[in-house]
N, C-alpha and C positions, 0 to 999 in steps of 0.2 A: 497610121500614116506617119514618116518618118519627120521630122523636123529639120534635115540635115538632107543636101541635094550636093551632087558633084555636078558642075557644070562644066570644065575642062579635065583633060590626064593629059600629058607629058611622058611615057613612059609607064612608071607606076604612081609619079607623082601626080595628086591630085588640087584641083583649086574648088572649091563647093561657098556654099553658103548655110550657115547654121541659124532660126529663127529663135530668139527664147522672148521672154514676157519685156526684159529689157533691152529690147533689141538683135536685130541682125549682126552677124560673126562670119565677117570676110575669114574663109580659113584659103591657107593654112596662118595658123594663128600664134604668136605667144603670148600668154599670162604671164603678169608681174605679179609674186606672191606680195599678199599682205597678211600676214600671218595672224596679226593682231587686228584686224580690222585696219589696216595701215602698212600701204609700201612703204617701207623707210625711209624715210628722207623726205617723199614726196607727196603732195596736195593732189587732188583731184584733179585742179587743172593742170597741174604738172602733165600725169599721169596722160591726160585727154592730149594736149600738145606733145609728147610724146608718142604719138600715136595707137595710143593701148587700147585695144578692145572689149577687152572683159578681163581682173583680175583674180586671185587666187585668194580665197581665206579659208580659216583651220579651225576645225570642227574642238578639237581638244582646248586649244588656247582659249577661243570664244568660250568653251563652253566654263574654264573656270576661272577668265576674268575678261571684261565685265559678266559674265552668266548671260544662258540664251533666253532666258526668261526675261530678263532687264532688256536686252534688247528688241525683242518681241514688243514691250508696251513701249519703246522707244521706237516704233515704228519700222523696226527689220534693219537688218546691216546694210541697206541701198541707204536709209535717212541718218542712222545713226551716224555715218561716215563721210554722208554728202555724197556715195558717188553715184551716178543714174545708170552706167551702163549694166552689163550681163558681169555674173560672180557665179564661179563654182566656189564650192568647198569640197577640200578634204573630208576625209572622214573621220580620223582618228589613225588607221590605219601605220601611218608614217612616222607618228610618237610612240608606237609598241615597239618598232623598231629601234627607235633613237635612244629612249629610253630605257632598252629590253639588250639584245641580240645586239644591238653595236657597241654598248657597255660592256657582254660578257666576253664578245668577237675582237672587241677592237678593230671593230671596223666603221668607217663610217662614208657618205654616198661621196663625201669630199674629205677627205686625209687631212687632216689636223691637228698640231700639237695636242695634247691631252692638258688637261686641267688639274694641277695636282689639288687644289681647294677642292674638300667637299661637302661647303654647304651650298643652301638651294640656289642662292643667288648665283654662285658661280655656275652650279649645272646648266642654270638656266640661257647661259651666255654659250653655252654650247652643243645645249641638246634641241632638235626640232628647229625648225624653224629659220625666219630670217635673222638670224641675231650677229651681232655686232663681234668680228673678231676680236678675242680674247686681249691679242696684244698690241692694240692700236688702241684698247681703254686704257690702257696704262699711263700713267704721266710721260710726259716728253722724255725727261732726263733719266726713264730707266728703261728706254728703248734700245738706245746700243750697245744697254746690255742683254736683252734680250733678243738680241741677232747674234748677237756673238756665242751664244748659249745653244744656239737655235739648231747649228750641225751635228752637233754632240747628240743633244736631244731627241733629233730625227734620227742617227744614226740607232740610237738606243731604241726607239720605238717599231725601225725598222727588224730590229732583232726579236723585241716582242712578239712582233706578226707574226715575224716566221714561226719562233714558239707554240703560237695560237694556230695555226696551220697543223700541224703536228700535234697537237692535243685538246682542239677547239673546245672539250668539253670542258676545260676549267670554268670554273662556277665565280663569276664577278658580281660584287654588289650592283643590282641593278634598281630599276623602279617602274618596271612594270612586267606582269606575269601574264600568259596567256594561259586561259582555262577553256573547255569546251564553252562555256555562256558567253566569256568574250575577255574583252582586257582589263587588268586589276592594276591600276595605277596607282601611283602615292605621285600626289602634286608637287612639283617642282616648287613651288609657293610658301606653300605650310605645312608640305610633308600629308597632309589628309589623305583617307584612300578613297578611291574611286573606281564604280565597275561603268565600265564603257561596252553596253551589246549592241549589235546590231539594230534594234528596237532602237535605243538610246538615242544614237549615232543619230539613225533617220530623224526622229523628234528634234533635234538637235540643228539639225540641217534644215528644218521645215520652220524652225521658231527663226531661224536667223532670217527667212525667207530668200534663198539663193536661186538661181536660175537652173542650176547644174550640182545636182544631188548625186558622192559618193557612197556606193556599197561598203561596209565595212569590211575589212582585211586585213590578214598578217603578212607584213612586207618579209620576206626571209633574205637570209644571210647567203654568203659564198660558201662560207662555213658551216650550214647546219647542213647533218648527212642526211643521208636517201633515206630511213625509215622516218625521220623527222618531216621532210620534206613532204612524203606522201599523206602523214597525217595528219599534216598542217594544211595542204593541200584540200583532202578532206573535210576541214571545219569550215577553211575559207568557203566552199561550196556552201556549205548551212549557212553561214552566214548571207550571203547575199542572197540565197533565197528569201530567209527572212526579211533578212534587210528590204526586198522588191514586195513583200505580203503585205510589211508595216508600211511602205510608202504606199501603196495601192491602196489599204483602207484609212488613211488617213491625209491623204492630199486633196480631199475637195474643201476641207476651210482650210485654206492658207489665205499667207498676206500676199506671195509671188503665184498665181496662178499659174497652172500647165508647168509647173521647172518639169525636167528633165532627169529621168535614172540612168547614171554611168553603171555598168559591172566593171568588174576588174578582174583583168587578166592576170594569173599570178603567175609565180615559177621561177626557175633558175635558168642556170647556162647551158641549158642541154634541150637537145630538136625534140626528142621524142615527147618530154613532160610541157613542152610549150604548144608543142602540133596539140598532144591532148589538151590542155587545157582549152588553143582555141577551139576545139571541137566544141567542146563544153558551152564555153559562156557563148557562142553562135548561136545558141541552141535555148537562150533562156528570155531571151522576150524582151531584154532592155532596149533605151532610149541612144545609147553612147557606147564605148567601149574604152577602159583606160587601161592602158598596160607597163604595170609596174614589178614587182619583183625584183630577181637579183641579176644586175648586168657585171656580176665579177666574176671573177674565173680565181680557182682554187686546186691544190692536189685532190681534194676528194671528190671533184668533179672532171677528174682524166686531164685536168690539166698542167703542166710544170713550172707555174710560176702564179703567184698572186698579184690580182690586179681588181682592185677594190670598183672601177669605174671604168670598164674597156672598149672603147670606140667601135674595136672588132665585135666583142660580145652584142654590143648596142644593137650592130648595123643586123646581125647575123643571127638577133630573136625575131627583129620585126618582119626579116626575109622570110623564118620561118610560120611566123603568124598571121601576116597580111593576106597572104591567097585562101586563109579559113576563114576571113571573117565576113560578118553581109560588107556586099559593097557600099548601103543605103544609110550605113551606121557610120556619125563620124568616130574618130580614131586619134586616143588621146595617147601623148606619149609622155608618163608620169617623170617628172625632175630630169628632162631635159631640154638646154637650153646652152653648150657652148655651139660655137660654131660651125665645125666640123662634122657633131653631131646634130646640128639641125639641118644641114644639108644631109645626111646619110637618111637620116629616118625619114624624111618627108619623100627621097627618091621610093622608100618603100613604102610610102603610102601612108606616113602617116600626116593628120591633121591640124591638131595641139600640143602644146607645148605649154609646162609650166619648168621653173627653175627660179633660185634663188642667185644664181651666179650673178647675174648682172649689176644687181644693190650691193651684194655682198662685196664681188671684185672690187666697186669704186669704191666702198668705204677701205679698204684694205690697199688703195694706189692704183690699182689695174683698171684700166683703162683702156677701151677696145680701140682699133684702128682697124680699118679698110686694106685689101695688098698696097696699093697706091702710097698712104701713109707709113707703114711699116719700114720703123729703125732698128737696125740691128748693129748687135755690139761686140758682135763676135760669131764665127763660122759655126756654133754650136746651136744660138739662138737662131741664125738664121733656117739651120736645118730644122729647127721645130717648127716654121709656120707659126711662130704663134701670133693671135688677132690684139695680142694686148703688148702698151708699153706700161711700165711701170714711173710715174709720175716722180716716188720719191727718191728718183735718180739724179744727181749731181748736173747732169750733158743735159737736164731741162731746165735748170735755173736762171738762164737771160733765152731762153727760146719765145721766137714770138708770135712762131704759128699757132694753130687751135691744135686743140686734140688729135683731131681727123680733119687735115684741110676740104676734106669733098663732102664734110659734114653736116647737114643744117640744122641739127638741132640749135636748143636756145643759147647754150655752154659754149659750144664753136662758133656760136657768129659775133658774141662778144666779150667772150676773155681767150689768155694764152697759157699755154702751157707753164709758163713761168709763172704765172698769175697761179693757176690751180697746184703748183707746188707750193708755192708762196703758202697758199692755204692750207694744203695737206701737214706739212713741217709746222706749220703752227699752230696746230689742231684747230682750225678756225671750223665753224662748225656750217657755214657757207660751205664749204668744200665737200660735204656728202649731198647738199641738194645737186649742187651744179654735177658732183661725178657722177652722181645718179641719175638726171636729168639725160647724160649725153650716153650713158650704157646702157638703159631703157629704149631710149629713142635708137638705139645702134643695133641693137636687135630688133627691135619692130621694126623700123623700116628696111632692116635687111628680111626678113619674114616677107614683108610687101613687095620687095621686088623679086624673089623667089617667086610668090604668086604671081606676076606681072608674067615673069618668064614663062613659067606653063600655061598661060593665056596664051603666049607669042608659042610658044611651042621651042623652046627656046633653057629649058630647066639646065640641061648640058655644057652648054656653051656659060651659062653662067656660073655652074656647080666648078665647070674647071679655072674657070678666071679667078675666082676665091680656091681652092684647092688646089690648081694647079696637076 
């Protein structure tokens, strides 16, 4: 019996309800990740007053700091962290990536300056996870030189890529190896190695006691070619078999009874390898369905231009994988979480959502707005729609509206936009609860009224009032 009921559609969009041990899950839904046992920025009761329903934490991090064993006698990651609702984890999967194949690719799920330091501490500010941009640790006074640096720099790494396009197989220092057993990590921490299987992963998942248990996986690249693909394909298959054998004999002593087994969808940017895969994981018995892989597009996937993260590719996996999969399964859609894209994939049917953008953005100035709110400073920005202003711009320093005037989070109903520069310019460290506070709450409750509208029948008329 399913745990997961769709009670309205919309088209293809769905509204359901998701049951786990900590609670009911109004979908469609977003996750705030906490990587570390910890949204950045934010307290529990943040997180709760920002309307959040269940967040995200990471199987790799937990597992080698504080260790899932410590957390186990500390009573599971619901007590360790104080928070009572629903938690999935990752699985591991998304650091063989980070660590792996976006090291040797030069690619990563969000485009980033690169790190020319390399001990661990720095990787660590860059690899996996929610972490903290690079150049906003930096002291105040060696910031504008690092904008001034910053064209140049992109310019150059733009040349990279294409490079790396053209001969992806260059071999980059990395720090993690995929083997048929599973992933051979060296910690970011102490440099120690680490074999992360499937086995592991689940145990790992079951000590933290989570609600929403990930299969293990290898997240691929734009870049890695068709014989790569198919054998990576391959393993990922073993793998989550095993991965659903070790959860199956070993999930009646747990601390979260009944959680929940996700599979994971993998693949690239191409119909036919994602039709089969949905065939595949249709077909294997789980609890969920998360679908992650690679949303880029590359020459050695028939396409003419690299695009590390493509809206198009997004809309135009899920189109192709949503009519394979059961209707009775919810439908997670792995690190996404802008705007655009959570109206496209939920038109296709998808449920969840996790993503780091939201924390990330504010710590880094961006700042989401509603169309209503949106200021534009030029005929260029205006063409891009985009949902964010950037705070540490000059035109907001005696401004005295909030963020988002039609906003109610805590941040917009009593500071100003001149206030939250005020802070951001002075690295005051208030300034990542409040901008975290109000792009938490700006995505959830836009998630909520999404769902409201497929109640109303009504998904359209709203998807075009934000899209246009």
């Amino acid at each position: 019996m399913s745990n997961f009921k769709v009670i309205a559609k919309d088209g293809g969009a769905r509204a359901g309800v998701l049951k786990t041990t900590h609670g009911e899950i109004r979908t469609p839904v977003f996750m705030p990740v906490g990587t570390q046992g910890s949204v950045k920025a934010l307290s529990p009761d943040d997180l709760k007053n920002a309307k959040s329903q269940i967040i995200l934490g990471n199987t790799y991090h937990l597992y080698l700091r504080p260790g899932n064993k410590l957390i186990k006698k500390m009573g599971g990651l619901h007590k360790f962290m104080g928070w009572d609702g629903p938690i999935l984890t990752d699985s591991g999967g998304f650091q063989a990536f980070s660590l792996g194949a976006a090291i040797e690719h030069g690619v990563k799920k969000v485009q980033k300056l690169k790190v020319k330091s390399q001990n661990y501490n720095s990787l660590a500010n860059t690899m996996g996870g929610d972490m903290v941009s690079n150049s906003y640790q930096k002291k105040p006074e060696k910031r504008e030189k690092l904008r001034e640096n910053s064209k140049g720099e992109r310019e150059a790494l733009n040349k990279s890529q294409e490079s790396r396009v053209k001969s992806p197989e260059k071999t980059k220092h990395t720090f993690s190896k995929i083997t048929d057993d599973g992933i051979v990590f060296r910690s970011h921490l102490d440099g120690s190695s680490h074999l992360l299987t499937p086995q592991k992963s689940i145990e790992i998942q079951l000590d933290l006691g989570s609600d929403i248990i990930l299969t293990l996986d290898e997240l691929l690249s734009p870049l890695h070619n068709k014989t790569y693909v198919k054998k990576s394909l391959e393993r990922t298959h073993r793998w989550e078999i095993e991965s659903q054998k070790y959860f199956k004999k070993y999930s009646k002593k747990l601390l979260t009874p009944s959680p929940i087994l996700f599979g994971i969808l993998q693949g690239v940017y191409d119909k036919k390898i994602r039709e089969d895969e949905a065939k595949w994981i249709a077909e294997q018995g789980f609890d969920g369905i998360s679908i992650g892989g690679s949303f880029g597009t590359s020459e050695i996937w028939g396409h003419d231009s690299v695009n590390w993260a493509s809206g198009k590719a997004i809309n135009d996996t899920f189109e192709w994988v949503t009519p394979l999969l059961p209707e009775d399964l919810p439908r997670h859609g792995l690190g996404i979480g802008e705007v655009a894209n959570l109206f496209g994939s939920i038109e296709w049917g998808i449920d969840m959502f996790d993503c780091v953008s939201p924390t990330r953005r504010a710590r880094n100035g961006s700042l989401y707005v509603s169309p209503k709110s949106r200021i534009y400073s030029n005929t260029r920005e205006y063409q891009s729609k985009k949902f964010t202003i950037n705070i540490n711009q000059q035109r907001f320093s005696r401004d005295k509206k909030s963020i988002d005037p039609t906003c109610e989070c805590y941040t917009c109903q009593n500071f100003s936009r001149a206030y939250l520069r005020h802070l951001f310019v002075s690295s005051e460290i208030l300034y990542h609860r409040l901008a975290s506070i109000h792009n938490v709450y700006f995505i959830n409750n836009l998630v909520e009224k999404i769902r409201e509208a497929i109640l109303d029948k009504q998904f359209k008329k709203l998807k075009d009032k934000w899209l246009g």
